[in-house]
N, C-alpha and C positions, 0 to 999 in steps of 0.2 A: 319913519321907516315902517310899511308894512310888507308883515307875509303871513301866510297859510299854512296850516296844518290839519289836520284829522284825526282827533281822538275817537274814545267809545263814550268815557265820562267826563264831564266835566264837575266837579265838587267847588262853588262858588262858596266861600268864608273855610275860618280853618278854626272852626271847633267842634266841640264833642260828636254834633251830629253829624257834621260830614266827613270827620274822622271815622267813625262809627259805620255810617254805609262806606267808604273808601274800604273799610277791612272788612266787612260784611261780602262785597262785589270781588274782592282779592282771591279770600279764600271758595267766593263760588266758582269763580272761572279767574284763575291766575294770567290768562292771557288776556283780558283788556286789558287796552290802555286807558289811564286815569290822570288826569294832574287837578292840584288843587289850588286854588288860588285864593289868597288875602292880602288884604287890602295894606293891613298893620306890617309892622316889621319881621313880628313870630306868630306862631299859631297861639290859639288860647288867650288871649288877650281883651276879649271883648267878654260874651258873655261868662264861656267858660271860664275864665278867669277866679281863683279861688273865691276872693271877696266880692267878684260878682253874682254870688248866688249862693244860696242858702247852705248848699255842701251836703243838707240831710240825704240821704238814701230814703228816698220820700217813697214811704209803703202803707201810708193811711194811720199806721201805729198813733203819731202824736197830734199830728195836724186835724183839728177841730172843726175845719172848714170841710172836709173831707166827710163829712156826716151832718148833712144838714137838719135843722129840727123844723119841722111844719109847724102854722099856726096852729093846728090841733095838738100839739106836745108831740106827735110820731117823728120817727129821727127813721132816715133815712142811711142804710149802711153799703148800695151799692157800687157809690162812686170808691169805695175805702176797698171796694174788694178788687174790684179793678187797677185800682193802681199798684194792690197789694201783690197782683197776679203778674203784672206788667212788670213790678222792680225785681221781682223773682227772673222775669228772662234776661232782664240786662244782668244779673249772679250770674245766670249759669252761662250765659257768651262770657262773662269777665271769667269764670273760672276755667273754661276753653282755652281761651288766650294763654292764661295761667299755665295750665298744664300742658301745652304743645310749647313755651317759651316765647313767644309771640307779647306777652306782658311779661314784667318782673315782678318780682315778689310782692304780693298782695298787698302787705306793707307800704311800696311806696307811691299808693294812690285809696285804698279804703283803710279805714279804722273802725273796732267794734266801735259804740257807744251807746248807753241805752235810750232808746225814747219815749220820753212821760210826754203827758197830757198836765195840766197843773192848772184848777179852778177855786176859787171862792165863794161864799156864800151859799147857803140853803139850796138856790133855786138851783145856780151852776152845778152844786155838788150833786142834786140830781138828775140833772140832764147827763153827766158824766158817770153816772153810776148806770143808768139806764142805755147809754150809747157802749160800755163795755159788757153789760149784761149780752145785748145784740150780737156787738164783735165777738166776746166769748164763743160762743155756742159754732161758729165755725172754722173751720180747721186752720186755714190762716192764719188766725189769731189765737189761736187756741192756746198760748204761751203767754197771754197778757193778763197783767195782774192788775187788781185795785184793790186801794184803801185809802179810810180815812184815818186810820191811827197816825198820830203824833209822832209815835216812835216810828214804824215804819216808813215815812215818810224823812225821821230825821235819816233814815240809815240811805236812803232813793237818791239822798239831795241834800247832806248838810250844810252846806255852804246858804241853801235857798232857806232853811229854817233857821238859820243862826239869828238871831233877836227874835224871833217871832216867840205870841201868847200860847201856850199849847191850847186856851179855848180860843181861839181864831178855829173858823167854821172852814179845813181845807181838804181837797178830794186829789189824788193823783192817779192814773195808770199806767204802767210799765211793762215796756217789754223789754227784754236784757240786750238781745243779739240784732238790735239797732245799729245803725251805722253813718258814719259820717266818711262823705268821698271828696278826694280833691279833685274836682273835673279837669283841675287846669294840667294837673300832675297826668291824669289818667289820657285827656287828649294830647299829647306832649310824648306818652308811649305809644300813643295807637300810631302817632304821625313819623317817629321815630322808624315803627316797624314797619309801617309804610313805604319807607322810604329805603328800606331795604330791598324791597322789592322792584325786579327789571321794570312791570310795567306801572311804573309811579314816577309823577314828578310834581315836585311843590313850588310855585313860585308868588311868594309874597314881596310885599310892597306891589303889588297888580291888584289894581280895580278893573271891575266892567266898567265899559263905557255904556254901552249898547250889545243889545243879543233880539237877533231876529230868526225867524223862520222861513226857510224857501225848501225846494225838491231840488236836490243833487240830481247829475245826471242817473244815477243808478233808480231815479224816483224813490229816493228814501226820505222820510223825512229827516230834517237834519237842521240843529240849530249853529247860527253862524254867530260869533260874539266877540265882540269888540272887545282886548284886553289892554291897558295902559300899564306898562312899567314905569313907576315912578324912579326908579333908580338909574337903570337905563336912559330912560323918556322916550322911550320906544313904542311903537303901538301895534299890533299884530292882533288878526283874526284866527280864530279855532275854529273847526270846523266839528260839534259835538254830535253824538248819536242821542245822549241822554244829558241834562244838566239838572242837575239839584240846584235848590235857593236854600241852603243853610250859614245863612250870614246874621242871622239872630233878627234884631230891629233893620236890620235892611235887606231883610230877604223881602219886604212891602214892597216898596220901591223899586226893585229888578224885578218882581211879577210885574208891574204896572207896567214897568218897557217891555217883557215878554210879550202883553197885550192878547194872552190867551182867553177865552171863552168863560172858562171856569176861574178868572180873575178878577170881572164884574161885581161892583157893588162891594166889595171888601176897602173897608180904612182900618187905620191904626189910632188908639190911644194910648200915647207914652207918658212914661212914668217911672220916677227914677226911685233911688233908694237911698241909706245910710247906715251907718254902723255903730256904734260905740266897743270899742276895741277897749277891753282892759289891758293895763302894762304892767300894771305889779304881781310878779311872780308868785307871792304867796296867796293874792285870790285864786290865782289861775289853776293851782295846783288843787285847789279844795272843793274844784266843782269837774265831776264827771257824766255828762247828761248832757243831752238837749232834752230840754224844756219847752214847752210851747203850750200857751195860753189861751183865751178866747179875743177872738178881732174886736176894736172898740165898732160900737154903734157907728155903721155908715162907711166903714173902714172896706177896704178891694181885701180879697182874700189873699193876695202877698204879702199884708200887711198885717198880718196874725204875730203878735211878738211871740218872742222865745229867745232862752235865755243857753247859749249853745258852747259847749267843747267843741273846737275844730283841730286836725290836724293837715296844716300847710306847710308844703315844702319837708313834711318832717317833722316840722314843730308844733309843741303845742298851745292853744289860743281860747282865749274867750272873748265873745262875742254877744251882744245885744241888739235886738233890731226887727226887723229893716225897720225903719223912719219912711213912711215914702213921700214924695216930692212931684210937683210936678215941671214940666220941661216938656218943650218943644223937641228936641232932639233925637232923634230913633236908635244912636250909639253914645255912646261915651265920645267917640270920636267924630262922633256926627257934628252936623251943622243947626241952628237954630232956625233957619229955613225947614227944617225937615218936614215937621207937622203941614208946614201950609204948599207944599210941593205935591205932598201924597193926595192934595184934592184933586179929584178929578170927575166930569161931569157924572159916570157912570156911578162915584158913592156920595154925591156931594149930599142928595138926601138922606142917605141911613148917618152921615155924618153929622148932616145938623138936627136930627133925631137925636140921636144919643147924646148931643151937646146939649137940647132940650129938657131931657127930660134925665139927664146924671149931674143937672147941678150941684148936688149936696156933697157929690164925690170928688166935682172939681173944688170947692169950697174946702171941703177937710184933705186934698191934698195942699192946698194952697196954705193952710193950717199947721198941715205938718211940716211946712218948708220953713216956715218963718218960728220956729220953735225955736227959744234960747237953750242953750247947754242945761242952765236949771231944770226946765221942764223937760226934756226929756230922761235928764238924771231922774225926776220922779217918776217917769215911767218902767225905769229901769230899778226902784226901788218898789215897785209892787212886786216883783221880784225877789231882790236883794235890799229889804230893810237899813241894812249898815251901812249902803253902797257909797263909798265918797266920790266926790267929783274929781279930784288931780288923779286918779284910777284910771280914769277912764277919757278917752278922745274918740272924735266923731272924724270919721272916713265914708269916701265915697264909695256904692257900691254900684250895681249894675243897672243899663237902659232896658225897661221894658215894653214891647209895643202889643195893648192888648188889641185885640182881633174885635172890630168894627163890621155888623152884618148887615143885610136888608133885612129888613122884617117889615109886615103889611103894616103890625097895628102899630108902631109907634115910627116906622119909617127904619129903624135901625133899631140894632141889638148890640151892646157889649158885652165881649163872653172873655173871662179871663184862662180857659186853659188853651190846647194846644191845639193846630187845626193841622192837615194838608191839604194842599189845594194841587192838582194833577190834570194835566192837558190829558184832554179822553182818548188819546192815542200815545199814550203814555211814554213822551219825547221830554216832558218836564216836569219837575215838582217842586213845590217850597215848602217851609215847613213855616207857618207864624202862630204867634202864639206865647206864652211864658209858661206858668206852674201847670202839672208836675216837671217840665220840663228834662233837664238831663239826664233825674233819674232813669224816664222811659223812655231813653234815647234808642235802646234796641229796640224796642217795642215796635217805634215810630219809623225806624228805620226800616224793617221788614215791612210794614204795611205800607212803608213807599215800595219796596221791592215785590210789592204782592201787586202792587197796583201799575206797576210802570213796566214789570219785567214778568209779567203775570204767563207768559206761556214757558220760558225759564223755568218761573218757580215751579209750574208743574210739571216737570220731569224728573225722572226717576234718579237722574243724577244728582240733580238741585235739591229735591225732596233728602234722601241722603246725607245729604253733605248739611242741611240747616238739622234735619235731626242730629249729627255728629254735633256742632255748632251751640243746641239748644233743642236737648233731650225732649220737651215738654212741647218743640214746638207739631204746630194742628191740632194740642188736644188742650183741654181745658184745666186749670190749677182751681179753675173756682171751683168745679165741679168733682174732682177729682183727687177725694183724698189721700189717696194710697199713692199717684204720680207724686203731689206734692213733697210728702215725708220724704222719697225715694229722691228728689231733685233739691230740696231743702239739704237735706243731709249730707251731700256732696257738697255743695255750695258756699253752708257753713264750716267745712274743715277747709277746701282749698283755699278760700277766702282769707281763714283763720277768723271769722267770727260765732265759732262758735263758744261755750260755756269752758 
C-alpha cells in the first residue's frame, strides 16, 4: 500500500535531539506540521536511553579530556568553556519547559550531583592543579574547588578513599551543583508534550526506506521519503519541507541515501561500550559523585573512566565505565553489515586513511572487548580499592559512530565530537557525531535552526520567542559575566540544583 502526504518537518529517530528541535519548531510557529518517526518500538531507546550514555550534564567541570595538555606542558581550556556555555543553554530551554508546564518536575529527569576530577601521582596531580588554576580565574567555573588534603577529599568522596594510604600522592577538583540527566526520562517528556500538540504525530516501528529530492509543482524544494510500517507492513511516502537525520549511528546511512553535496567523503567509526553496574545497596548509598579520571594511554576520549551516582527512572545507581569495544554495528539494533555498507566510493579514502594510520586505537579497542571480569574489576579498583567482584556486573551500553573526514595529509581524519552536516539550501540536516553529545542538544538544535530556517530565525518574532526560550540566546556566556550569574541563578533554582 502506498500514499501521499505533505508535512513541514519531518524528525527521523526519536531521541533527545529530535525531540529537542520537534519542541524547539512547536513553540516557534505552533502551526507546522511535524511527525517523527522510529524505527524501535518507543522513543529513547537507542542512544538516549539511560545506560546508553554517560547521563553527566557534560559542562567541562570533571571531564579531563576536555582540556588538553600540549607537548610543551600548556593546557588548553577552551573546548571546557564552550561546552561549559553550551550545557548552560540546554538549563535555561529545560528550565522554560519547566516553568510554562511543558516539562514536569525537574526531579523527574535531572538530579544535583557533584563533579570531581580525581588523579594520581606527582605529575597528574600537577597537571590538575594547574588546569584548575586556568578554569579558576573564569567565571564559569568560578565555583570549582581543589585539593590535595586527605581529609578533604575523604569528606568529596568517602566511599573512593575508604582503604586508601593517607601518603598516596591524590589530587581532586569539585564543583557541587554538577548534575546527572536521565535523557531517556527527559526525551520521553519532550515526546509526551509533543504529542499533545494538534500539529504532532509520532509513528514508531517505521523506518526510511529511501528519501529523495525532486521540485514540487509549486517549485519548492521538497524532500519525498520512503516510510515502512513495520507493524502495519504498510509503505507510504511523505512529502517533507525540512527533514532532520537525528537517528544517532544511523543518521550516516540516511545522509548517504540523501546523496546531498555536503555528505561527501564523511564515514563512521563505531564503537561500542559497557558498564559495571553495582547491586548492593550499601555501596551505592556511600558514594555521591561522579568521579572521572584520566583516559589510559591510546584510549578515544569516551573512554575516560569515571566512577558515577546516576538517577534512572527515579532510582538510584552506581556505575563504572565505559569499557569500550569495538563492532561493526552503527546501533544497538543495528546490523553487522553496517560498517562495510557505509563505504562508498566518495569516503573510501579518508576511510582506509584513518584505518591506516588509527591502528593502536583498533588494537586497544579490541583489548578492551576481550577483558575478563577480573581485569576490569581492577580497573574499577583504582577507584574503589575494596571493590568486590559479586558487586558488581557488566552490562551493555550504547553504539557510537565517530565522524570519519577527508583530510589531504593522511587521506582522512577521526574526530570524536559532534558534527552537522546541512544541504546549503537548508531542506536537510543530520546530526553525527557522539561526546558532548545530549548534553548540547539545545545547543545543536538551534544551530541546525540558524542554518536551515535561517531567515525565520531572523525575525522579530522568532528572535522573541528564542530569547523567551533561552534568555542568553545571541550573546555570549563566555564573555559575559554579569548574563551568566543573572541565567545561572534562575537555572539553578528551577532546576533545583542549586546549594
Amino acid at each position: 500500500m502506498t500514499t501521499a502526504n505533505k508535512i513541514d518537518v519531518l524528525l527521523v529517530g526519536g531521541g533527545v535531539m529530535s525531540a529537542t528541535l520537534g519542541v524547539l519548531l512547536t513553540q516557534l510557529d505552533p502551526t507546522l506540521k511535524i511527525r517523527m518517526v522510529e524505527q524501535l518500538s518507543e522513543v529513547a531507546l537507542e542512544s538516549s536511553d539511560a545506560l546508553n550514555n554517560a547521563g553527566t550534564g557534560h559542562a567541562g567541570y570533571c571531564e579531563l579530556n576536555y582540556t588538553p595538555q600540549d607537548v610543551d606542558g600548556s593546557i588548553a581550556i577552551g573546548r571546557a568553556l564552550e561546552i561549559n556555555a553550551a550545557f548552560e543553554v540546554s538549563l535555561q530551554f529545560w528550565s522554560h519547559l519547566v516553568e510554562t508546564s511543558a516539562l514536569p518536575d525537574p526531579s523527574q529527569f535531572i538530579s544535583k550531583i557533584p563533579h570531581l576530577s580525581l588523579v594520581w601521582g606527582i605529575k597528574n596531580s600537577a597537571f590538575l592543579k594547574q588546569r584548575y588554576a586556568l578554569l579558576k580565574q573564569h567565571h564559569l567555573f568560578e565555583h570549582m574547588q581543589f585539593s590535595e588534603d586527605f581529609a578533604q577529599l575523604q569528606q568529596w568522596m568517602p566511599l573512593i578513599m575508604t582503604g586508601r594510604n593517607a601518603d598516596e600522592k591524590l589530587a581532586a577538583t569539585y564543583v557541587e551543583n554538577g548534575s546527572d540527566v536521565d535523557f531517556g526520562s527527559l526525551t520521553r517528556h519532550l515526546v509526551d508534550y509533543l504529542k499533545k500538540q494538534s500539529n504532532f504525530s509520532l509513528h514508531t516501528n517505521t523506518q526510511v526506506k529511501n528519501l529523495s529530492k525532486i521540485k514540487d509543482r509549486a517549485k519548492d524544494n521538497t524532500w519525498h521519503v520512503k516510510l515502512h510500517d513495520f507493524t502495519t507492513k504498510h509503505t507510504q511516502t511523505v512529502s517533507a519541507k525540512f527533514v532532520f537525520l537525528g537517528a544517532g549511528g544511523g543518521a550516516l546511512p540516511l545522509l548517504q541515501k540523501a546523496n546531498i553535496d555536503e555528505s561527501k567523503g564523511y564515514g563512521g567509526f563505531p564503537v561500542s561500550g559497557q558498564w559495571l553496574i553495582c547491586h548492593n545497596p550499601e555501596v551505592i548509598k556511600q558514594h555521591y559523585a561522579k568521579v572521572y579520571g584520566k583516559a589510559a594511554l591510546g584510549a578515544p576520549p569516551m573512554s575516560v573512566p569515571h566512577l558515577d551516582t546516576r538517577v534512572i527512572n527515579g532510582k538510584r545507581a552506581l556505575l563504572f565505565g565505559p569499557f569500550a569495544g569495538f563492532t561493526t554495528k552503527f546501533l544497538k539494533a543495528g546490523s553487522k553489515f553496517d560498517l562495510a555498507k557505509s563505504v562508498k566510493a566518495n569516503n573510501l579514502k579518508a576511510m582506509l586513511g584513518v584505518g591506516r594510520h588509527n591502528l593502536a586505537l583498533t588494537k586497544y579497542l579490541l583489548k578492551e572487548a576481550t577483558q575478563t571480569h577480573e581485569q576490569r574489576m581492577n580497573a574499577l579498583r583504582d577507584f574503589l580499592p575494596n571493590a568486590i567482584n559479586s558487586d558488581w556486573t557488566l552490562e551493555n551500553a550504547g553504539q557510537r559512530v565517530q565522524i570519519i573526514k577527508q583530510c589531504n595529509e593522511k587521506w582522512g581524519k577521526l574526530e570524536f565530537g559532534t558534527e552537522i552536516v546541512a544541504a546549503k539550501d537548508g531542506t536537510l540536516a543530520a546530526l553525527l557525531g557522539a561526546s558532548p553529545g545530549a548534553s548540547v542538544s539545545v545547543k545543536a538544535m538551534i544551530d541546525v535552526l540558524e542554518r536551515c530556517f535561517s531567515q525565520q530565525m531572523k525575525s522579530d518574532a522568532w528572535q522573541q520567542k528564542m530569547k523567551a526560550l533561552v534568555p542568553s540566546y545571541g550573546e555570549s556566556l563566555i564573555n559575559d559575566a554579569a548574563l551568566l550569574q543573572s541565567t545561572r541563578k534562575r537555572t539553578l533554582s528551577t532546576l533545583k540544583l542549586s546549594a
